[in-house]
Residue, then its C-alpha position, 0 to 999 in steps of 0.5 A: x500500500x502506498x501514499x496515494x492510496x491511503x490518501x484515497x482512503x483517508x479522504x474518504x474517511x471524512x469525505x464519507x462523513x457528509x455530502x458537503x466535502x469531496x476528495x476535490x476539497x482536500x487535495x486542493x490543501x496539498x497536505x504534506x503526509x508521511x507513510x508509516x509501519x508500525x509492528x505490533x508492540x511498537x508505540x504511536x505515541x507513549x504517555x507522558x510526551x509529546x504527541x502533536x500527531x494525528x495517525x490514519x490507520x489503513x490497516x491494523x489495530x490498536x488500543x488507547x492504554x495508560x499506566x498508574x503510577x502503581x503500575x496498573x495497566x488500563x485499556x480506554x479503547x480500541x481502534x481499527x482501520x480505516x480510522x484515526x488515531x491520536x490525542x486530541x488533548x496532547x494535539x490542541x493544547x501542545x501537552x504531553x499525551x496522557x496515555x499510550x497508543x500500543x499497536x496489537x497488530x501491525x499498523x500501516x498508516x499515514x501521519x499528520x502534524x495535527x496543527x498544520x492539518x487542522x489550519x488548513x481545514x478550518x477553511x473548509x466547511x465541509x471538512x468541518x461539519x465532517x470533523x464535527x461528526x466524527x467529534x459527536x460519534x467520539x462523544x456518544x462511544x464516550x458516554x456509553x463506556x462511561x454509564x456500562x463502567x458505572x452501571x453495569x455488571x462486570x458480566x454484562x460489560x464482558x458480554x457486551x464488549x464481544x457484541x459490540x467487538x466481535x472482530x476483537x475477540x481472537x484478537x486481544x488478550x484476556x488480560x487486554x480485555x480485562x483491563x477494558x472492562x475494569x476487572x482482573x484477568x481471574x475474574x474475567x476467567x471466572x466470568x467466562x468459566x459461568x458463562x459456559 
C-alpha cells in the first residue's frame, strides 16, 4: 500500500462523513503526509510526551492504554482501520499525551502534524461539519463506556464488549480485555468459566 492510496482512503474517511466535502476539497490543501509501519508492540505515541500527531490507520489495530503510577495497566479503547488515531488533548493544547497508543497488530498508516492539518481545514466547511461528526460519534462511544463502567455488571460489560467487538475477540488478550472492562484477568476467567 502506498501514499496515494491511503490518501484515497483517508479522504474518504471524512469525505464519507457528509455530502458537503469531496476528495476535490482536500487535495486542493496539498497536505504534506508521511507513510508509516508500525509492528505490533511498537508505540504511536507513549504517555507522558509529546504527541502533536494525528495517525490514519489503513490497516491494523490498536488500543488507547495508560499506566498508574502503581503500575496498573488500563485499556480506554480500541481502534481499527480505516480510522484515526491520536490525542486530541496532547494535539490542541501542545501537552504531553496522557496515555499510550500500543499497536496489537501491525499498523500501516499515514501521519499528520495535527496543527498544520487542522489550519488548513478550518477553511473548509465541509471538512468541518465532517470533523464535527466524527467529534459527536467520539462523544456518544464516550458516554456509553462511561454509564456500562458505572452501571453495569462486570458480566454484562464482558458480554457486551464481544457484541459490540466481535472482530476483537481472537484478537486481544484476556488480560487486554480485562483491563477494558475494569476487572482482573481471574475474574474475567471466572466470568467466562459461568458463562459456559
Amino acid at each position: 500500500m502506498h501514499i496515494p492510496s491511503q490518501m484515497a482512503d483517508f479522504i474518504a474517511f471524512f469525505s464519507g462523513r457528509t455530502d458537503g466535502f469531496d476528495a476535490a476539497d482536500f487535495e486542493k490543501f496539498g497536505l504534506q503526509v508521511e507513510h508509516k509501519h508500525f509492528k505490533k508492540g511498537e508505540f504511536l505515541i507513549r504517555q507522558g510526551d509529546p504527541a502533536p500527531k494525528l495517525f490514519f490507520l489503513s490497516t491494523g489495530l490498536v488500543r488507547f492504554m495508560s499506566i498508574s503510577v502503581d503500575g496498573k495497566e488500563f485499556t480506554q479503547s480500541f481502534a481499527t482501520a480505516p480510522g484515526i488515531s491520536g490525542s486530541t488533548r496532547a494535539m490542541t493544547m501542545e501537552t504531553e499525551a496522557l496515555f499510550s497508543i500500543e499497536v496489537l497488530e501491525d499498523v500501516v498508516c499515514l501521519q499528520i502534524d495535527w496543527k498544520i492539518f487542522i489550519e488548513k481545514m478550518q477553511a473548509e466547511p465541509g471538512f468541518l461539519q465532517a470533523y464535527n461528526g466524527l467529534l459527536e460519534w467520539m462523544f456518544i462511544k464516550k458516554e456509553e463506556r462511561e454509564y456500562s463502567l458505572l452501571q453495569q455488571s462486570a458480566e454484562q460489560r464482558y458480554l457486551n464488549f464481544i457484541h459490540n467487538n466481535p472482530q476483537l475477540q481472537d484478537k486481544v488478550s484476556l488480560k487486554i480485555i480485562a483491563s477494558y472492562i475494569g476487572i482482573t484477568a481471574i475474574a474475567l476467567s471466572r466470568i467466562r468459566k459461568q458463562l459456559k
